[in-house]
C-alpha positions as CSV (number, residue, x, y, z in Angstrom):
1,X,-51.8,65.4,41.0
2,X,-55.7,65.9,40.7
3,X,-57.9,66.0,43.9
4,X,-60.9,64.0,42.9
5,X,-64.4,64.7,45.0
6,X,-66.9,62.1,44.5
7,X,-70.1,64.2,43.6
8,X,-72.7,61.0,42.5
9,X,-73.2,57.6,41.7
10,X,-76.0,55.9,39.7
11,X,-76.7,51.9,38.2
12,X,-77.9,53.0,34.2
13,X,-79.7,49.4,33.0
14,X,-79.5,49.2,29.3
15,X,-82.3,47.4,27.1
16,X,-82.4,46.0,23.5
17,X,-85.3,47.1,22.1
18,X,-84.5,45.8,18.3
19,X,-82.0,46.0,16.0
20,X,-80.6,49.0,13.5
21,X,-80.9,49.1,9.6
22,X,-77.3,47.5,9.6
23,X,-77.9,44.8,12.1
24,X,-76.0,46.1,15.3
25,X,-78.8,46.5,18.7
26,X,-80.8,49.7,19.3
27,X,-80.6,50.3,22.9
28,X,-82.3,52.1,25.3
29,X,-81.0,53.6,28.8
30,X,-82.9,53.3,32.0
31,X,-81.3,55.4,35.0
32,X,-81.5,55.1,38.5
33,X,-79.9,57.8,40.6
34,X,-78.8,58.0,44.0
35,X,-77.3,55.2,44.6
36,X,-74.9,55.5,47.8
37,X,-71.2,55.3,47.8
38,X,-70.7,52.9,49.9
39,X,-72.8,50.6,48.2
40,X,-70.7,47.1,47.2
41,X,-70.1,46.5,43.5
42,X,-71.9,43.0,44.1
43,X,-75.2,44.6,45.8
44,X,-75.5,47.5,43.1
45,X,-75.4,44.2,40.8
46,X,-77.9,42.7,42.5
47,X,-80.1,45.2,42.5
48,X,-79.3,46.2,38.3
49,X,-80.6,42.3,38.0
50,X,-83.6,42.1,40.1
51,X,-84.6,45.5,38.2
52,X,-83.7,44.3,34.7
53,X,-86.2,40.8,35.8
54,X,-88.7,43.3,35.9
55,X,-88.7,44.5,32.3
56,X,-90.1,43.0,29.2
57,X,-87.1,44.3,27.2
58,X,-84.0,41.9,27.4
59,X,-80.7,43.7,29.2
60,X,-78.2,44.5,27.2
61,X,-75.7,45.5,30.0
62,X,-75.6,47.1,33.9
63,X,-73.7,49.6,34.7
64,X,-72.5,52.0,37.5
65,X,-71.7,55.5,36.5
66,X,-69.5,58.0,38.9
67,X,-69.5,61.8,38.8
68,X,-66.3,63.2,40.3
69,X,-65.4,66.5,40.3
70,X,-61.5,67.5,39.8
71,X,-59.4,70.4,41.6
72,X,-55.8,71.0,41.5
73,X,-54.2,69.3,45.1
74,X,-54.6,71.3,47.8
75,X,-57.3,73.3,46.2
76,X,-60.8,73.1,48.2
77,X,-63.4,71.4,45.9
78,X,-66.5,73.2,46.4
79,X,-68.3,70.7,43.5
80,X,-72.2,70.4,44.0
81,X,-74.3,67.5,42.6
């Protein structure tokens, strides 16, 4: 089984900011990086709102992306952000 290594962690806010030729939203990606860890799920939330108030564009969705690396077990995961 894989050995996974957290390397980062950051809440990507996505905007609508119109609509395509065949109707479906064109979206745009606002990142914010460093977020800890150990943040909660409910305070990285928080936060993706509070943000997304500040925008003129209407949110589309918040999300938190995680970068882990992968080593075989027992392998030493030298991964670097």
């Amino acid at each position: 089984m894989a050995q996974v290594t957290p390397i980062a962690r950051h809440l990507q806010l996505q905007f609508q900011n119109g609509t395509t030729a065949s109707g479906l939203p064109r979206l745009r990606n606002r990142n914010y990086p460093h977020v800890s860890p150990a943040a909660a799920d409910d305070d990285v939330l928080a936060v993706g709102q509070a943000l997304a108030n500040l925008a003129s564009e209407p949110v589309y969705a918040i999300a938190r992306v995680d970068q882990a690396g992968l080593a075989p077990s027992g392998a030493s995961s030298t991964a670097k952000a």
